[in-house]
C-alpha positions as CSV (number, residue, x, y, z in Angstrom):
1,X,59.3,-99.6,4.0
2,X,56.7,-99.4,1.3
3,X,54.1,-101.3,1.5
4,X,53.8,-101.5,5.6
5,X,50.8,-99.9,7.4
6,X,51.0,-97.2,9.6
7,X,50.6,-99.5,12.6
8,X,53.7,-101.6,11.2
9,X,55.6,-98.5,11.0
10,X,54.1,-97.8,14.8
11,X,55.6,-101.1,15.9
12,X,59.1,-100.8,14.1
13,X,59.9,-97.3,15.3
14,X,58.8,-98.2,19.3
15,X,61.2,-100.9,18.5
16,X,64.2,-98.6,17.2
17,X,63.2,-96.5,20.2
18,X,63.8,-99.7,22.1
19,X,66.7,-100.4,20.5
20,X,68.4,-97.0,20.9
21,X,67.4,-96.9,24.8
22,X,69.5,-100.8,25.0
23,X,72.6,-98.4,23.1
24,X,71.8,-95.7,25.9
25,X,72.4,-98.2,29.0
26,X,75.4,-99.8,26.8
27,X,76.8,-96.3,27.0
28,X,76.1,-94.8,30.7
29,X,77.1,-98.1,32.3
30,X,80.5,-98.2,29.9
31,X,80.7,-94.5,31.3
32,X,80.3,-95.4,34.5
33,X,82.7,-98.0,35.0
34,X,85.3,-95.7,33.4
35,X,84.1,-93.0,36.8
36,X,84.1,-95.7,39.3
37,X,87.0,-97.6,38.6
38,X,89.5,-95.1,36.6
39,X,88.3,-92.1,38.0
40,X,87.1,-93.1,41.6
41,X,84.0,-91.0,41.2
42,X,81.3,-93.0,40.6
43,X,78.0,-91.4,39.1
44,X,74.6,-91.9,41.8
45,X,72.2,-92.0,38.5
46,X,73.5,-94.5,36.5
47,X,71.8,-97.8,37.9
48,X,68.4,-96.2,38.0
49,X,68.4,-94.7,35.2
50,X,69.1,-97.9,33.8
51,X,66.6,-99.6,35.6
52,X,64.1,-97.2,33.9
53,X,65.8,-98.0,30.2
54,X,65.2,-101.3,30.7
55,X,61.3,-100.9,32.0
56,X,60.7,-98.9,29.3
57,X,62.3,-101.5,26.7
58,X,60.3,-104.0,27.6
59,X,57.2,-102.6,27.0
60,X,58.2,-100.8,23.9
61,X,59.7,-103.8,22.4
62,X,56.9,-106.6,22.9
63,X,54.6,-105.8,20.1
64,X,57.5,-106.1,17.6
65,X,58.6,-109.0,19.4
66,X,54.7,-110.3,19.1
67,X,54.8,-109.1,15.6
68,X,58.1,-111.0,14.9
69,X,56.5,-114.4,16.6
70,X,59.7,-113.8,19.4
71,X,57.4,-114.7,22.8
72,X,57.8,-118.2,23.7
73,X,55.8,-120.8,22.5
74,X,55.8,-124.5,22.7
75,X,56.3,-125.3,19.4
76,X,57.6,-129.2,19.7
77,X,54.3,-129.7,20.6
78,X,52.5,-127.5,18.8
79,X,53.7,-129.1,15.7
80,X,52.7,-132.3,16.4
81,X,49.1,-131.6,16.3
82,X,46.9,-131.5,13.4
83,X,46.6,-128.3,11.6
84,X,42.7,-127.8,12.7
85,X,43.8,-128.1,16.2
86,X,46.7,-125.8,15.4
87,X,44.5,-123.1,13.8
88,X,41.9,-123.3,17.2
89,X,44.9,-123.2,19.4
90,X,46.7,-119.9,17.3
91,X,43.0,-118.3,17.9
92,X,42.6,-119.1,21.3
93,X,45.7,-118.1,21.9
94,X,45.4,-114.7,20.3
95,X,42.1,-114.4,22.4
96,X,43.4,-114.7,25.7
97,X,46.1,-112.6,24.6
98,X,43.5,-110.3,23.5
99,X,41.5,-110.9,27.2
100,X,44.8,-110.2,29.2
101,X,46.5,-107.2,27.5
102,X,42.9,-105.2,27.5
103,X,42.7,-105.8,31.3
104,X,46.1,-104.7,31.7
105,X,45.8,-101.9,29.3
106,X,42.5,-100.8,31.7
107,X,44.0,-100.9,35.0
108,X,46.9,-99.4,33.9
109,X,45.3,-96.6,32.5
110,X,43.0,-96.2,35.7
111,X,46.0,-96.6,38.0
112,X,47.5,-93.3,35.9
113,X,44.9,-91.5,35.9
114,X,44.5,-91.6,39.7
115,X,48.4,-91.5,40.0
116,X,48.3,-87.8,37.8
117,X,45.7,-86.6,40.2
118,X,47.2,-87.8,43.6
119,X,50.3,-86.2,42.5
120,X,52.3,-89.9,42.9
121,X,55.6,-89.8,42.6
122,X,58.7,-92.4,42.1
123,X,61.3,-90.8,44.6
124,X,64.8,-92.7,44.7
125,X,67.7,-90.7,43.4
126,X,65.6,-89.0,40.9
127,X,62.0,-87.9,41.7
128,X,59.6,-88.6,38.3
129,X,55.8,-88.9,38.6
130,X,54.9,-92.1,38.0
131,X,51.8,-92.0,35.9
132,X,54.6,-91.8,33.1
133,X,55.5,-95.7,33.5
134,X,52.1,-96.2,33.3
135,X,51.0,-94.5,30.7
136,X,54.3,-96.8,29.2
137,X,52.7,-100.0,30.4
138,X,49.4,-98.3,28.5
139,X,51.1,-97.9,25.5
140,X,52.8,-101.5,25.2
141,X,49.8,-103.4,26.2
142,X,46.9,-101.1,23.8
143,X,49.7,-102.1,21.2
144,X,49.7,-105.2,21.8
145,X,46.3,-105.9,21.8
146,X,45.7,-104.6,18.2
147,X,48.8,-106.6,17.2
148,X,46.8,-109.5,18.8
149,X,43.7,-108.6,17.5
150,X,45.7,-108.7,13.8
151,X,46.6,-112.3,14.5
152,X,43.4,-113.2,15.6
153,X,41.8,-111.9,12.7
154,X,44.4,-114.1,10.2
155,X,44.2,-117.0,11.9
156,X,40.4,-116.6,11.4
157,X,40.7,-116.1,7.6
158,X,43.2,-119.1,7.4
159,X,40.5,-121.5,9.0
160,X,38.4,-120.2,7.1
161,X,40.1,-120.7,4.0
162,X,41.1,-124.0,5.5
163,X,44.7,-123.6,5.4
């Protein structure tokens, strides 16, 4: 762990989080085929609850994923291109990724805002307001724009340097 900047250690610990959520819906849907089919009493939560794990995963998990180079890429023909086309193509890249995840991160954050005042709820089984899988989507995309933003800023320097 030493030697990794706070924002690193931001970005590994959302992922654990992730990580122990995935565990979580492992577990409730394991318990809730043991209810439905050994005990004939099947649990009403289960399936949205998991629902919810796995929104939540998703947007906990993509900056590490980013960080990791995980997203999907082209890469076949990526490689066959000269490395000064490659280095333009990383930073334009990174830019609209930039671009898209600060508009999200914006109208996300606006959308909560007037969800928390309206008083907006998600009402299926459970009732939860649902500025809080905003304020998630926030979160992931605000993360993900510095993570961006990081990229951005070394593919820079590597042109620069003209590697």
């Amino acid at each position: 762990m030493k030697g990794k900047s706070f924002f690193d250690r931001v970005i590994d610990f959302m992922a654990f989080l992730g990580g122990l959520l995935l565990v979580g819906a492992v577990l409730i849907v394991s318990v809730e085929i043991c209810m439905r089919y050994f005990f004939r009493r099947p649990q009403v939560w289960t399936v949205e609850v998991c629902e919810y794990i796995l929104f939540a995963l998703a947007f906990l998990a993509a900056p590490w994923l980013l960080k990791k180079g995980g997203h999907v890429s082209v890469d076949i023909v990526v490689e066959k291109l000269n490395a000064q086309i490659r280095r333009a193509l990383n930073l334009l890249s990174c830019g609209i990724g930039i671009c898209i995840s600060a508009l999200i991160t914006w109208f996300s954050i606006v959308t909560a805002w007037d969800c928390y005042q309206s008083g907006v709820v998600v009402t299926k089984t459970l009732t939860i307001p649902k500025h809080y899988f905003l304020l998630l989507i926030t979160l992931g995309y605000f993360l993900l724009i510095l993570e961006f933003g990081r990229q951005f800023y070394r593919h820079l320097k590597a042109s620069k340097e003209g590697h």
